[in-house]
N, C-alpha and C positions, 0 to 999 in steps of 0.2 A: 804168733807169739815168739818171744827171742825165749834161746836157750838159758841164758842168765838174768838178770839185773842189780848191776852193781854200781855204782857213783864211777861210774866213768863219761864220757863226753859221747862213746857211742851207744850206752847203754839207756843214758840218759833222753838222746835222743829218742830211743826207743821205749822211754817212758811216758816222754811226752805224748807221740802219738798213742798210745795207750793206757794212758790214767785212768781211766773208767773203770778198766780189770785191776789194777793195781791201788789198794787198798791199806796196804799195810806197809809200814819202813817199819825197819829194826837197824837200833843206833848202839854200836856196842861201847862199852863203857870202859876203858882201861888206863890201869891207875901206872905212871912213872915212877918208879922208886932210885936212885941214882945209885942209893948208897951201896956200901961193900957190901954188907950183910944182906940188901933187899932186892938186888938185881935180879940176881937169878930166879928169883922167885915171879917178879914182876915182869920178867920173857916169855917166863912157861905161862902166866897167865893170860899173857897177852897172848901166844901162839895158840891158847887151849879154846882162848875166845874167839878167834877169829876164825881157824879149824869148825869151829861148831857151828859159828853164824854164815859161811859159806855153808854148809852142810844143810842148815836150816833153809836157805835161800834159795839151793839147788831143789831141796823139799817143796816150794812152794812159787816155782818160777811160773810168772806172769801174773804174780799175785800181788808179789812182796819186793820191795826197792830194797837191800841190801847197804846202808850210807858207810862212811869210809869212818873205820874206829874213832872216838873221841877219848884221846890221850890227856893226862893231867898231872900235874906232879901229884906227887903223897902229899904234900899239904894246901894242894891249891881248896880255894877256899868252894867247897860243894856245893850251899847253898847259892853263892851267886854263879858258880856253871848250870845248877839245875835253872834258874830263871830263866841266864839267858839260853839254852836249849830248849825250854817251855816256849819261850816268846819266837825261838826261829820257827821251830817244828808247828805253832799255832797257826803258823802261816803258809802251811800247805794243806792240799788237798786229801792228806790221808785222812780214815775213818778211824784206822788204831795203828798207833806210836808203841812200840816197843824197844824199851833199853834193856839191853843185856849185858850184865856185867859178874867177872869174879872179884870183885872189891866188896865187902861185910860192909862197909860204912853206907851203901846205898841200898840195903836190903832192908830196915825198917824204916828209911829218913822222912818217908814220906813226900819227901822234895818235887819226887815224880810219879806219874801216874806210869804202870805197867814197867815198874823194874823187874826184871827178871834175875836172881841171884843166883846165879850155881860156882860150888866151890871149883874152884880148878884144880883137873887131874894133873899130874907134873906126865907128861906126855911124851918128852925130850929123850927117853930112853930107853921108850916101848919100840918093838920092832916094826914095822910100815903096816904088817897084818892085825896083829894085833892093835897096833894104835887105833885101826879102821874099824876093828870091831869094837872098843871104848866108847870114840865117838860115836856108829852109829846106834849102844845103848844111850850114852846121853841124848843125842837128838831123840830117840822114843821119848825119853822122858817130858821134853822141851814140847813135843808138837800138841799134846793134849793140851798145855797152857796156853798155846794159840785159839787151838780150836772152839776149848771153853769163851773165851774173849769173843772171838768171833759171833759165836751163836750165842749167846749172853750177855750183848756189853751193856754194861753201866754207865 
């Protein structure tokens, strides 16, 4: 088994020959904001989701494909990214698709099956040990909503 798997070209190769064990991708979902007022906000989200969904990944290596964030402006239109994300994703081999996102607008839309929604902690200010310890109580929180999915899917 590889130590990681991440959407890179040698990780992937290493997906290949082991798709059988790998069962689950997790696509994180992160919203662009340009403006003056929403940058900073929309960095820390971005940092806080990707911090967690490597964390999650490292949790559950040889399991889970880790894909490379999916970035959007604030007004890109959701409903036709959740399609076409529905129509790539239907087209592989995983058993359960999970999106992860701190954007509110994808937590009841229904668009997608398995959003996962957690607020973002602003993280940007915490010291290194601390941050470590933030993150791994949000992973605690995250892994039972795998788990459940896993041994109960619908």
């Amino acid at each position: 088994m590889t130590d990681k798997m991440h959407y890179t070209g040698k990780d992937i190769a290493q997906y290949i020959d082991q798709k059988e064990y790998v069962d689950t991708a997790v696509v994180p979902l992160i919203e662009l904001d340009a403006s003056a007022g929403g940058m900073r906000a929309s960095a820390g989200a971005s940092e806080y989701m990707q911090l967690l969904t490597a964390l999650l990944e490292k949790q559950f290596k040889g399991r889970m494909l880790l894909f490379p964030p999916i970035t959007y402006a604030k007004k890109a239109d959701r409903i036709r990214l959740a399609e076409e994300l529905k129509a790539e994703m239907d087209g592989t081999d995983f058993k359960h698709i999970f999106y992860m996102t701190a954007d509110v607008s994808w937590k009841d839309s229904g668009q997608l099956e398995n959003v996962l929604w957690l607020p973002a902690i602003p993280i940007e200010s915490m010291d290194a040990s601390f941050r470590k310890s933030v993150m791994e109580d949000q992973l605690r929180q995250v892994l039972p909503l795998f788990t459940k999915r896993w041994t109960n899917p619908s």
